[in-house]
PDB file of N, CA, C and O in Angstrom:
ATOM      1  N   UNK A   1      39.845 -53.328  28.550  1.00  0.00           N
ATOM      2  CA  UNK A   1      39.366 -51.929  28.375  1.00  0.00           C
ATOM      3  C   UNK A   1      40.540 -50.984  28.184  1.00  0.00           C
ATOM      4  O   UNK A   1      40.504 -49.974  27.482  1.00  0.00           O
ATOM      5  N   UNK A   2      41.533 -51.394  28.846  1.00  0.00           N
ATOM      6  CA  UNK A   2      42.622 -50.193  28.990  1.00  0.00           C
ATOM      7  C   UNK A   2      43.297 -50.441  27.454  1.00  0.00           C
ATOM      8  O   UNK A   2      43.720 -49.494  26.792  1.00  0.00           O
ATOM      9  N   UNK A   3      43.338 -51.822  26.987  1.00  0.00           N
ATOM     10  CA  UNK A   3      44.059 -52.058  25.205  1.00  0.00           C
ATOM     11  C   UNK A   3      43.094 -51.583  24.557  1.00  0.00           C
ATOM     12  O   UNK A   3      43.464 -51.322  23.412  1.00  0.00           O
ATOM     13  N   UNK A   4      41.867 -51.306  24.759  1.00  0.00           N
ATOM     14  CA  UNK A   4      41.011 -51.022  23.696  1.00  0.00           C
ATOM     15  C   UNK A   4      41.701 -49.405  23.144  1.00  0.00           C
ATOM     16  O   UNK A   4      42.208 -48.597  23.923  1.00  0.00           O
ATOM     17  N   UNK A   5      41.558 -49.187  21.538  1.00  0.00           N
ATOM     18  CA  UNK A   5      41.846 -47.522  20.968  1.00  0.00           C
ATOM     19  C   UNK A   5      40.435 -46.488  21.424  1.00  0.00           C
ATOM     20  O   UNK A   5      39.249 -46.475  21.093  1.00  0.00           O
ATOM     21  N   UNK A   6      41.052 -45.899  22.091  1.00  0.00           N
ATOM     22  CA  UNK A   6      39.900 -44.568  22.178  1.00  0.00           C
ATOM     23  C   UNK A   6      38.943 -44.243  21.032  1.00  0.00           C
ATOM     24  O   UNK A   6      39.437 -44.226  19.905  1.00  0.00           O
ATOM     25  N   UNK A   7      37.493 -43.953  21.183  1.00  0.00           N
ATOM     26  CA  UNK A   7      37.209 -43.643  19.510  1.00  0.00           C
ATOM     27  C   UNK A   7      37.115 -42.757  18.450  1.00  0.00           C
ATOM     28  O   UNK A   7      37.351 -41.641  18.914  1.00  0.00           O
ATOM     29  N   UNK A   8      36.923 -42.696  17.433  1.00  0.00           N
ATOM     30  CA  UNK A   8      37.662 -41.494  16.735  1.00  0.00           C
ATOM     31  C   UNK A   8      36.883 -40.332  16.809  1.00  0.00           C
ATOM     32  O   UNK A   8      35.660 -40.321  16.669  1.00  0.00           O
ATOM     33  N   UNK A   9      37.614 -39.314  17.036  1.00  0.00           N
ATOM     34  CA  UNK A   9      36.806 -38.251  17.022  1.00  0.00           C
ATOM     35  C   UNK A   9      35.516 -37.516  16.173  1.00  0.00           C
ATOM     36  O   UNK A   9      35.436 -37.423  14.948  1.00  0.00           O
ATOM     37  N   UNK A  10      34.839 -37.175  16.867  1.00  0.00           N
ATOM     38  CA  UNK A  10      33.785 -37.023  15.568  1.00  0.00           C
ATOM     39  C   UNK A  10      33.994 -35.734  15.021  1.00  0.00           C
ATOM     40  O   UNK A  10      34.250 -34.749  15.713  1.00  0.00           O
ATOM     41  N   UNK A  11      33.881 -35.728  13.691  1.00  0.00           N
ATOM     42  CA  UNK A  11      34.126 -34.260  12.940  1.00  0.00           C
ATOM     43  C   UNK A  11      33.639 -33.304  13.176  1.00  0.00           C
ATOM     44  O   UNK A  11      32.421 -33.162  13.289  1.00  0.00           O
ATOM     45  N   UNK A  12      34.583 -32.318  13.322  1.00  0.00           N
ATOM     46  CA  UNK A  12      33.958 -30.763  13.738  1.00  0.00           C
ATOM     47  C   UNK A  12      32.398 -30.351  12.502  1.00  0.00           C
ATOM     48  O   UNK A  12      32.154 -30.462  11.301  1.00  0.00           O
ATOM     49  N   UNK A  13      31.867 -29.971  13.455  1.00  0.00           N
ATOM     50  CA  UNK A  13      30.677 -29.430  12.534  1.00  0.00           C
ATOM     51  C   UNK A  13      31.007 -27.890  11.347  1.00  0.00           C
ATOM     52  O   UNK A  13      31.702 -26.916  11.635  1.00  0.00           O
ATOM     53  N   UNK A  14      30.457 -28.062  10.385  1.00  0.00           N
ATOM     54  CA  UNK A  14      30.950 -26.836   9.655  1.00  0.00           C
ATOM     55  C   UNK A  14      30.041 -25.976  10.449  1.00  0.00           C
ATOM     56  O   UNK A  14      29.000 -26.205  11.064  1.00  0.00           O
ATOM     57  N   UNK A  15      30.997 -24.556  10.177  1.00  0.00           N
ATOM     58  CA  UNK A  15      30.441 -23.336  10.400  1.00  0.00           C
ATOM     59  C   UNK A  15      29.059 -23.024  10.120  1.00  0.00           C
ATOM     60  O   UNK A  15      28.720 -23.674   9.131  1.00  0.00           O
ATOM     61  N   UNK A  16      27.927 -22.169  10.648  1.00  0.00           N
ATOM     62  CA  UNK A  16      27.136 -22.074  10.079  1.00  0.00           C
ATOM     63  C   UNK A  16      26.706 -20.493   9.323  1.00  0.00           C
ATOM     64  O   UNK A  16      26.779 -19.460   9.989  1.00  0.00           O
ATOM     65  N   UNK A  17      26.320 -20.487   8.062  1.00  0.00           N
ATOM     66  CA  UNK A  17      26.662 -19.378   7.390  1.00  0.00           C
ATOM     67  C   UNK A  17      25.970 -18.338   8.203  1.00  0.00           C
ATOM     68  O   UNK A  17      24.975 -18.364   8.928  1.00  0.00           O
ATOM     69  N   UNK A  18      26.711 -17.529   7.893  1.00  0.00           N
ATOM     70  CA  UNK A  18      25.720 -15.993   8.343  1.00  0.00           C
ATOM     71  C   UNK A  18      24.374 -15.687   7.950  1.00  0.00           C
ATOM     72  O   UNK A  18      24.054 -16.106   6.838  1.00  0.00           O
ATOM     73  N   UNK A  19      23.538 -15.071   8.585  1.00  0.00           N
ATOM     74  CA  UNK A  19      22.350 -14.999   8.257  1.00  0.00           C
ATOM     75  C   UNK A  19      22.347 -13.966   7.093  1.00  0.00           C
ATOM     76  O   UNK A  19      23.132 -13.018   7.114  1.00  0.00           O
ATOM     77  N   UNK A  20      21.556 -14.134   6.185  1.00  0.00           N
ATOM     78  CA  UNK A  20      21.671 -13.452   5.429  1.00  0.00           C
ATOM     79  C   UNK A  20      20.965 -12.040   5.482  1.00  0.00           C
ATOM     80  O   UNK A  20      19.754 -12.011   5.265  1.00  0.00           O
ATOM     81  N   UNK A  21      21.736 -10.700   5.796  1.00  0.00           N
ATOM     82  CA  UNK A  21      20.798  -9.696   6.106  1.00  0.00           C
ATOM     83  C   UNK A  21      19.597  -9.528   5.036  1.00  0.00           C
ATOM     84  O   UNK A  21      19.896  -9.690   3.853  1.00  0.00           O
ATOM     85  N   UNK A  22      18.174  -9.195   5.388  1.00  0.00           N
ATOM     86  CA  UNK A  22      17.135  -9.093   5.035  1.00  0.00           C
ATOM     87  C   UNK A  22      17.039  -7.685   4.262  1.00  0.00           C
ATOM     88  O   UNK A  22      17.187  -6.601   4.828  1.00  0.00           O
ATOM     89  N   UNK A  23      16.774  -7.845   2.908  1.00  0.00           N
ATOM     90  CA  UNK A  23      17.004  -6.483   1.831  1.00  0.00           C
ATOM     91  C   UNK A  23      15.849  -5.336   2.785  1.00  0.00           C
ATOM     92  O   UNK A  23      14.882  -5.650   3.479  1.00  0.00           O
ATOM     93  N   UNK A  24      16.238  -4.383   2.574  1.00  0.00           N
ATOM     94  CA  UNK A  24      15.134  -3.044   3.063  1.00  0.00           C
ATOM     95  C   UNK A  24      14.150  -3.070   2.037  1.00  0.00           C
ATOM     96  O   UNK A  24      14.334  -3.126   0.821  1.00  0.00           O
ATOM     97  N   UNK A  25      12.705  -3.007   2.899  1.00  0.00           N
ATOM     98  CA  UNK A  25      11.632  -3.507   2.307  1.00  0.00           C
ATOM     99  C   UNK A  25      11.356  -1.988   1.324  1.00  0.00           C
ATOM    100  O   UNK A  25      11.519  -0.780   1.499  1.00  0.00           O
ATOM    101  N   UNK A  26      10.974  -2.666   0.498  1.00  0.00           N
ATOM    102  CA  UNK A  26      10.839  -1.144  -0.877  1.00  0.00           C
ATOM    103  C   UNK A  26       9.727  -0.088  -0.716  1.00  0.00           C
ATOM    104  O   UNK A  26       8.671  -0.665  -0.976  1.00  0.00           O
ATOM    105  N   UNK A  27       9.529   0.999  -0.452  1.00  0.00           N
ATOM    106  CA  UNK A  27       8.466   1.427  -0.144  1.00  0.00           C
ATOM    107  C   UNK A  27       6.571   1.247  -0.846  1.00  0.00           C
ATOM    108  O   UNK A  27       5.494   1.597  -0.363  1.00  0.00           O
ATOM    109  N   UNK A  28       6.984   0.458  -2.309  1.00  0.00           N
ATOM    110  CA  UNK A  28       5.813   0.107  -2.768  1.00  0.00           C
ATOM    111  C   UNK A  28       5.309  -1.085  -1.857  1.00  0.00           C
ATOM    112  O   UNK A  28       4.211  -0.921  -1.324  1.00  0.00           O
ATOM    113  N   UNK A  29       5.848  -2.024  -1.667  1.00  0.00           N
ATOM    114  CA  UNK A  29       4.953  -2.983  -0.906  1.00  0.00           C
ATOM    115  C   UNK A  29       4.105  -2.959   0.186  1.00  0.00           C
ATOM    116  O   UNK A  29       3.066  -3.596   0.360  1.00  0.00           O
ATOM    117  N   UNK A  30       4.796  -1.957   1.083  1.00  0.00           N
ATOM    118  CA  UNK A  30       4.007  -2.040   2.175  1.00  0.00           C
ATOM    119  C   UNK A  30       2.415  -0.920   2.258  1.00  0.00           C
ATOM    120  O   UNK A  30       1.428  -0.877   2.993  1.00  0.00           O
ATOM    121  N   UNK A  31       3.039   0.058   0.735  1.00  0.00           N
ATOM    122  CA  UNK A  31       1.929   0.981   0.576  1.00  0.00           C
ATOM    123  C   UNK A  31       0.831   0.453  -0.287  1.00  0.00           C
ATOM    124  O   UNK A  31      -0.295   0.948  -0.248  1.00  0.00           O
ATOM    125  N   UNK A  32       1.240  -0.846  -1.299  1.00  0.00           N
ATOM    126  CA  UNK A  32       0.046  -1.481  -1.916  1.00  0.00           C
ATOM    127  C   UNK A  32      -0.319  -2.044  -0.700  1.00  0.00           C
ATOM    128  O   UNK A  32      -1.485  -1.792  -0.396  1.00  0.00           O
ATOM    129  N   UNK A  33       0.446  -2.890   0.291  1.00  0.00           N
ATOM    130  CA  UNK A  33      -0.611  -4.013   1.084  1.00  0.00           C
ATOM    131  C   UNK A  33      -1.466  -3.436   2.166  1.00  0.00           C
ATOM    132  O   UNK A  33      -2.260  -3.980   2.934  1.00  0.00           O
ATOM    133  N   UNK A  34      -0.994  -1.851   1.983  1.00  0.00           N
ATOM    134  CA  UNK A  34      -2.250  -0.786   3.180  1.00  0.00           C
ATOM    135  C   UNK A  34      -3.182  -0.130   2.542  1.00  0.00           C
ATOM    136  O   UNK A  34      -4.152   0.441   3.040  1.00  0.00           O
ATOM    137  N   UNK A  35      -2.864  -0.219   1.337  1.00  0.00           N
ATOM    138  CA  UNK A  35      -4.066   0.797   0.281  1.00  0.00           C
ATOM    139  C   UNK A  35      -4.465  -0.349  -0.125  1.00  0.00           C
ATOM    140  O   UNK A  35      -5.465  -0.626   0.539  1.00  0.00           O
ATOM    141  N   UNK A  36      -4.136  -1.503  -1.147  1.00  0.00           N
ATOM    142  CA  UNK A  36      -4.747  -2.332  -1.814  1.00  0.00           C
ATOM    143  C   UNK A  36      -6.490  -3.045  -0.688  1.00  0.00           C
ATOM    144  O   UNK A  36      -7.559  -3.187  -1.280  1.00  0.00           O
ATOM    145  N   UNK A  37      -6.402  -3.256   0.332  1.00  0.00           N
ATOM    146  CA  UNK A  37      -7.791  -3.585   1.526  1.00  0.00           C
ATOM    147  C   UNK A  37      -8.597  -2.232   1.497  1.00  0.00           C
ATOM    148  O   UNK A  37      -9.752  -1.941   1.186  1.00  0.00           O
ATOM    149  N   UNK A  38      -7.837  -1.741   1.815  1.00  0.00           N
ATOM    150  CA  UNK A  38      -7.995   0.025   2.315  1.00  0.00           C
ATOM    151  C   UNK A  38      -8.996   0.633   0.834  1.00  0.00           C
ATOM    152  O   UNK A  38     -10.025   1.215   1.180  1.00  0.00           O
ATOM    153  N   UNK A  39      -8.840   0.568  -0.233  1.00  0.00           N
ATOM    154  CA  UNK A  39      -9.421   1.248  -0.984  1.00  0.00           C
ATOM    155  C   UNK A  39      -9.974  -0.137  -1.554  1.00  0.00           C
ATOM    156  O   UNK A  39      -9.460  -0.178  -2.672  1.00  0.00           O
ATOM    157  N   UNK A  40     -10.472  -0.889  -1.454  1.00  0.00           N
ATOM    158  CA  UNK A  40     -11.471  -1.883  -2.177  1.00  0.00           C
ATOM    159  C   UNK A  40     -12.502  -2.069  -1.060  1.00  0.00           C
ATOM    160  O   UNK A  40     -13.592  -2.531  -1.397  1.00  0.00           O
ATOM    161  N   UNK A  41     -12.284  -1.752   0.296  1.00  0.00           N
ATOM    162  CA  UNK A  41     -13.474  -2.193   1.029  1.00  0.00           C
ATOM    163  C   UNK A  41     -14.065  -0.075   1.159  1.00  0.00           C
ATOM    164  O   UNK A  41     -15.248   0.249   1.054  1.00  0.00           O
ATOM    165  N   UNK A  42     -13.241   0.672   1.324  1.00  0.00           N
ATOM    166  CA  UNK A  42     -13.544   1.763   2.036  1.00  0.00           C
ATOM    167  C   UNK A  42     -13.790   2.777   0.216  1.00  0.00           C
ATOM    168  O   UNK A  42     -14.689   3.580  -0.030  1.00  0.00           O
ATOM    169  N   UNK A  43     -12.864   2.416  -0.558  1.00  0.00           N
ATOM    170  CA  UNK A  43     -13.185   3.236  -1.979  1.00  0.00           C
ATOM    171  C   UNK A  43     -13.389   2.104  -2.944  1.00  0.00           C
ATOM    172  O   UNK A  43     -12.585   1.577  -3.713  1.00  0.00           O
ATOM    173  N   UNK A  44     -15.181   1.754  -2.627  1.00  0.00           N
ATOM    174  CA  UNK A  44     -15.533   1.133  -3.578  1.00  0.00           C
ATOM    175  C   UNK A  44     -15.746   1.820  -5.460  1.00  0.00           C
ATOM    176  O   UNK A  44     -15.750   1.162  -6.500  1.00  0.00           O
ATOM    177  N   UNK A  45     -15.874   3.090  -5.300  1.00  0.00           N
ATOM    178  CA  UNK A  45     -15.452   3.628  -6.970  1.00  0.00           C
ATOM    179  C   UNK A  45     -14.522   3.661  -7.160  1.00  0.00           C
ATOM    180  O   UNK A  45     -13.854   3.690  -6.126  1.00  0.00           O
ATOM    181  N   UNK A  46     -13.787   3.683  -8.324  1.00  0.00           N
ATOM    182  CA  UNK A  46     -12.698   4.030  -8.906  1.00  0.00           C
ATOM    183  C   UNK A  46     -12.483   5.848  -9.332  1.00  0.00           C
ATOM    184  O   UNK A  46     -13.148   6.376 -10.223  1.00  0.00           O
ATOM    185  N   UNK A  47     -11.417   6.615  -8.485  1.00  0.00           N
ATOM    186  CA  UNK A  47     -11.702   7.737  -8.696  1.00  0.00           C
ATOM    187  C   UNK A  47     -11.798   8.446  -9.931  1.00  0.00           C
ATOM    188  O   UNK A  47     -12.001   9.660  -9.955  1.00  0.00           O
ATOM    189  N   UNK A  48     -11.685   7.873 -10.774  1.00  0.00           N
ATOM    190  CA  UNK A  48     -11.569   8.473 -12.475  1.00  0.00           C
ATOM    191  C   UNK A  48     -13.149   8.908 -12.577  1.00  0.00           C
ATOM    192  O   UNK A  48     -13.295  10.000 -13.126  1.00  0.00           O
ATOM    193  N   UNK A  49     -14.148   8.377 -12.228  1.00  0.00           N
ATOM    194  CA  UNK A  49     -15.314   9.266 -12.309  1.00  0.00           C
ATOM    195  C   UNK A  49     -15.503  10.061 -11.650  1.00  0.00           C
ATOM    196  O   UNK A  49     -16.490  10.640 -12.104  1.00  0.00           O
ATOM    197  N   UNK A  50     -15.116  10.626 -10.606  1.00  0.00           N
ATOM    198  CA  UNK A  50     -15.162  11.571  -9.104  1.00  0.00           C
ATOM    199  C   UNK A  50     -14.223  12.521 -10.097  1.00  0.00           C
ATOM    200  O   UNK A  50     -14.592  13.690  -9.993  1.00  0.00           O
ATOM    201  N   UNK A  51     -13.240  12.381 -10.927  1.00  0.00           N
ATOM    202  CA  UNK A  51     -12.543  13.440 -11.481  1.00  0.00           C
ATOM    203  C   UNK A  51     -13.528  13.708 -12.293  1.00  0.00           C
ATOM    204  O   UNK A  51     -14.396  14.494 -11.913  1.00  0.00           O
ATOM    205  N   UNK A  52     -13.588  13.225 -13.334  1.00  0.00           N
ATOM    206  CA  UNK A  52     -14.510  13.341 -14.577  1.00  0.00           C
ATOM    207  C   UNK A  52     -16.224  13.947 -14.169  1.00  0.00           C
ATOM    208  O   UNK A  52     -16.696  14.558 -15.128  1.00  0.00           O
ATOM    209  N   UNK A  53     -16.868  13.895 -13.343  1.00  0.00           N
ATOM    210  CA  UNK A  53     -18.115  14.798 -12.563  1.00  0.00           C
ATOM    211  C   UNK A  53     -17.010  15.885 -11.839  1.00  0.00           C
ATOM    212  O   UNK A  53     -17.729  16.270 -10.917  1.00  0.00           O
ATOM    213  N   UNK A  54     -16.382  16.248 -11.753  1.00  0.00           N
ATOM    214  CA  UNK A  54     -15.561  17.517 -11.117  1.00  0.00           C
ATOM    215  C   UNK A  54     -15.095  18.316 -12.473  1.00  0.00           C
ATOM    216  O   UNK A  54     -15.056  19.546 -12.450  1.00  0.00           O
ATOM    217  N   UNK A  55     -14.785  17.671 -13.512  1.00  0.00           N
ATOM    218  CA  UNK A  55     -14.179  18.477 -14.035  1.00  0.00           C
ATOM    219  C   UNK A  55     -15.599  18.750 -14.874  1.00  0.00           C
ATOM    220  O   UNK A  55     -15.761  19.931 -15.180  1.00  0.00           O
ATOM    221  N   UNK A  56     -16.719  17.763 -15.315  1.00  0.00           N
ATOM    222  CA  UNK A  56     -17.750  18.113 -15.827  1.00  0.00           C
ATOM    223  C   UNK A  56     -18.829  19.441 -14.887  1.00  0.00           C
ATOM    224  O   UNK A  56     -19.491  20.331 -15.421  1.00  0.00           O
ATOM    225  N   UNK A  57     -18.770  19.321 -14.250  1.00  0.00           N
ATOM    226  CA  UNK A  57     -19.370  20.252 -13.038  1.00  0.00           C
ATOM    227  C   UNK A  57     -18.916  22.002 -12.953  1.00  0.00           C
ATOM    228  O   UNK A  57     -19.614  23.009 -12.834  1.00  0.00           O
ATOM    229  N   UNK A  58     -16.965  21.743 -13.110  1.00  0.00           N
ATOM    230  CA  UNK A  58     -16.402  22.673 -13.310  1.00  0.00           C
ATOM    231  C   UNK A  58     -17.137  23.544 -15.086  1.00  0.00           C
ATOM    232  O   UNK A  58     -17.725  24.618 -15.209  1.00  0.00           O
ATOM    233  N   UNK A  59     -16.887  22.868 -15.790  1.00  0.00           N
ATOM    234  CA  UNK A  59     -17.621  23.171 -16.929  1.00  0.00           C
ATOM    235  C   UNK A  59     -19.122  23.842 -17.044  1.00  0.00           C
ATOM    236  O   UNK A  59     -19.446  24.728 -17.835  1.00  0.00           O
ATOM    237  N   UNK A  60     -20.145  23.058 -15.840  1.00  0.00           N
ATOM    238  CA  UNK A  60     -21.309  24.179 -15.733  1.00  0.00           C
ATOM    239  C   UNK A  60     -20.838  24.743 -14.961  1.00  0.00           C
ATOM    240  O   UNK A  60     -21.797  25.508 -14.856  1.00  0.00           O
ATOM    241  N   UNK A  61     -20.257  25.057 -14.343  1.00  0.00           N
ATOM    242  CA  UNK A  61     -20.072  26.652 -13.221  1.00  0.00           C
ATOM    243  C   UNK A  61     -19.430  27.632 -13.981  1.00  0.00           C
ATOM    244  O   UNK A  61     -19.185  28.758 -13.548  1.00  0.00           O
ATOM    245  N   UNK A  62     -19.124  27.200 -15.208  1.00  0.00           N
ATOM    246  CA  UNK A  62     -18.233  27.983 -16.196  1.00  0.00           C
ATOM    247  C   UNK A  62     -19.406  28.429 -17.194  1.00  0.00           C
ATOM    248  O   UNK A  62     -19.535  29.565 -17.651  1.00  0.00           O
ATOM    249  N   UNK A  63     -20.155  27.442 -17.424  1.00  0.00           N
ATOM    250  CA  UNK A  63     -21.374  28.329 -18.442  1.00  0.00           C
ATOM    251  C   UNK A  63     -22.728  28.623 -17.653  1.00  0.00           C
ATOM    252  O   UNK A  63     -23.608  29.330 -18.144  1.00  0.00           O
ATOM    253  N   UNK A  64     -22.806  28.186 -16.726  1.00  0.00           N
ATOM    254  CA  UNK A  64     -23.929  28.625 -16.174  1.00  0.00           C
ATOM    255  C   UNK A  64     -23.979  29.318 -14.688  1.00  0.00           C
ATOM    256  O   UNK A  64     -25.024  29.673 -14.142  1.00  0.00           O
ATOM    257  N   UNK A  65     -22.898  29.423 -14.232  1.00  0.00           N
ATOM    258  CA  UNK A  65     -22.769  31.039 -13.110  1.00  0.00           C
ATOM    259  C   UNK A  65     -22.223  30.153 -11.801  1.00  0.00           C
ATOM    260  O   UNK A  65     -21.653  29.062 -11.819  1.00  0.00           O
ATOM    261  N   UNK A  66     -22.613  31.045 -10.581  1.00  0.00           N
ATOM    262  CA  UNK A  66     -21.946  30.605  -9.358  1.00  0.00           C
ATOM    263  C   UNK A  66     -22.402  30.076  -8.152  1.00  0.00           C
ATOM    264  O   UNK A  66     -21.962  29.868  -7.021  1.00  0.00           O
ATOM    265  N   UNK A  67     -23.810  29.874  -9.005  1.00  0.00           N
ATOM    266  CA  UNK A  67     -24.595  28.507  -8.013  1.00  0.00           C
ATOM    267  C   UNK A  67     -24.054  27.255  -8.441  1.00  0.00           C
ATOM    268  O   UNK A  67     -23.931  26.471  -7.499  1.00  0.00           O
ATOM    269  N   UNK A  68     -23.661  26.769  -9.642  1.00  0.00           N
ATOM    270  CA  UNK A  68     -23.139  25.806  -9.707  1.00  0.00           C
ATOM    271  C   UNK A  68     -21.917  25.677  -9.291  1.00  0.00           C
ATOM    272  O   UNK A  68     -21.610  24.485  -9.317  1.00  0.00           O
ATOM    273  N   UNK A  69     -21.066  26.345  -8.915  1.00  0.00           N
ATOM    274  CA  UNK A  69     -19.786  27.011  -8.379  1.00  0.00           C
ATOM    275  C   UNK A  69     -19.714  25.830  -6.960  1.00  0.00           C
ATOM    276  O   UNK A  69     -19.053  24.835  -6.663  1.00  0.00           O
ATOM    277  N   UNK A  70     -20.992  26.775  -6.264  1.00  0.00           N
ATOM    278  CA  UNK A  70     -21.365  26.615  -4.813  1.00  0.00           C
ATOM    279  C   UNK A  70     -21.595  25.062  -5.092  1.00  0.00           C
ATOM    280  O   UNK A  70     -20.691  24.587  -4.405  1.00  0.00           O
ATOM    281  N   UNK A  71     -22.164  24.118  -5.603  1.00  0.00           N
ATOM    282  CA  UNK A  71     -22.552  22.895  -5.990  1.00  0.00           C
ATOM    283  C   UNK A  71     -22.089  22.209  -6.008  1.00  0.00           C
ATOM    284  O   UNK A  71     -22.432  21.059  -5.736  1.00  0.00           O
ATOM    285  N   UNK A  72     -20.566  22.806  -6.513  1.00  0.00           N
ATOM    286  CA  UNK A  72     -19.479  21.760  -6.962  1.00  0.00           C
ATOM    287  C   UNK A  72     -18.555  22.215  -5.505  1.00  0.00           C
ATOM    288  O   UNK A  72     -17.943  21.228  -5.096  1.00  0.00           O
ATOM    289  N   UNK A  73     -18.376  23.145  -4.858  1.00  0.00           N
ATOM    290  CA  UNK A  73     -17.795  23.048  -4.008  1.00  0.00           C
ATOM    291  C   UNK A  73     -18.119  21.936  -2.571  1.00  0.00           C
ATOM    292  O   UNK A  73     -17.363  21.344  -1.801  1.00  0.00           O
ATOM    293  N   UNK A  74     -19.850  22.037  -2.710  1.00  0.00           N
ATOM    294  CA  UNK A  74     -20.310  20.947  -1.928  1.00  0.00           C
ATOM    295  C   UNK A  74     -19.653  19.417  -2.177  1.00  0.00           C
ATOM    296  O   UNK A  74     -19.014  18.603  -1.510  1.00  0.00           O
ATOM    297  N   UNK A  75     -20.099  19.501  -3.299  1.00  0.00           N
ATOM    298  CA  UNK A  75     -20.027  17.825  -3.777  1.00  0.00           C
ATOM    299  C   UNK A  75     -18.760  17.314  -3.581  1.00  0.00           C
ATOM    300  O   UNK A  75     -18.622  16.119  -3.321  1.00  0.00           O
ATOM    301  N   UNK A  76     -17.293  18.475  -3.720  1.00  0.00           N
ATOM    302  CA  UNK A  76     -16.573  17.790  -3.807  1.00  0.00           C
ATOM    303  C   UNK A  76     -16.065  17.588  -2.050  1.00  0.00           C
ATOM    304  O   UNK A  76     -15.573  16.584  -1.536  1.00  0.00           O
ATOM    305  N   UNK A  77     -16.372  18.851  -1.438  1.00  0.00           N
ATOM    306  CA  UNK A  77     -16.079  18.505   0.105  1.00  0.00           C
ATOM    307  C   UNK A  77     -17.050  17.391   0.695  1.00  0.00           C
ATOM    308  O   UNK A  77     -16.408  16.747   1.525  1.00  0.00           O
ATOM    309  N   UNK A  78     -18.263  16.953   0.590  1.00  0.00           N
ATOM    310  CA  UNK A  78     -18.656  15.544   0.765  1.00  0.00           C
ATOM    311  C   UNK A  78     -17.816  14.735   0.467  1.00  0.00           C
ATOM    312  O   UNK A  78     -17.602  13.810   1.250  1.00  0.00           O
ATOM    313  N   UNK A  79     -16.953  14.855  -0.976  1.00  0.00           N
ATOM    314  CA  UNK A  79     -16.685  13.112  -1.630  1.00  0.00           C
ATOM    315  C   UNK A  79     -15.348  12.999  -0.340  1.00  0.00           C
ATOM    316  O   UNK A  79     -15.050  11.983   0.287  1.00  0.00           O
ATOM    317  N   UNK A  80     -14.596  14.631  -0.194  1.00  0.00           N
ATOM    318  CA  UNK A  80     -13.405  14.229   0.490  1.00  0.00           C
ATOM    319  C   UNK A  80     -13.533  14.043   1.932  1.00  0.00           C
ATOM    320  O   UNK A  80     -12.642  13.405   2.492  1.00  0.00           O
ATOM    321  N   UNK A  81     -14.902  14.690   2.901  1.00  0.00           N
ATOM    322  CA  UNK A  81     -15.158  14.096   3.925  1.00  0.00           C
ATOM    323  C   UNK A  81     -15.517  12.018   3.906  1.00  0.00           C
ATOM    324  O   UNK A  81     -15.503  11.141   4.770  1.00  0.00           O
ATOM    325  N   UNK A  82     -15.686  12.044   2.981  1.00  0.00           N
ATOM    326  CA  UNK A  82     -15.925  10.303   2.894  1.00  0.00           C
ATOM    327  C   UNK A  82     -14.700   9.329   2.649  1.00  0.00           C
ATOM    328  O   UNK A  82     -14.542   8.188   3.084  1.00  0.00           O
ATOM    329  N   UNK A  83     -13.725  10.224   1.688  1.00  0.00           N
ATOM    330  CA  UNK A  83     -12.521   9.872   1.990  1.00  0.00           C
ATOM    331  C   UNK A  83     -11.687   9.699   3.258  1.00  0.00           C
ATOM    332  O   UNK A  83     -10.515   9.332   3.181  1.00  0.00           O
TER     333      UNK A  83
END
């Protein structure tokens, strides 16, 4: 035992790289992945008609007086209480 050679050392392990810091998340992603659920379960229309009856609406309160005025002011504070 005492003639026997000691055994060879085992090789140092390489370094291990640095973690790679994590890029800053872009502000579109996290606002599609809270709106994208968010407006397909809760805004099942697409608002382009909610404009288009507002701006058509605006148009009779323009030829036909200020009950339709009052009409369109309803309709549109409903659509945005539902919002």
């Amino acid at each position: 035992p005492a003639s026997s050679p000691p055994p060879p050392p085992l090789p140092p392990l390489p370094p291990l790289p640095p973690p790679s810091p994590l890029p800053p998340p872009s502000p579109l992603l996290p606002s599609q992945s809270m709106l994208g659920p968010l407006s397909s379960t809760r805004h099942p229309a697409p608002p382009i008609p909610i404009h288009v009856c507002y701006s058509a609406t605006r148009i009779h309160s323009q030829k036909y007086g200020s009950i339709t005025t009052t009409t369109t002011t309803t309709t549109v504070s409903t659509t945005w209480s539902v919002v």
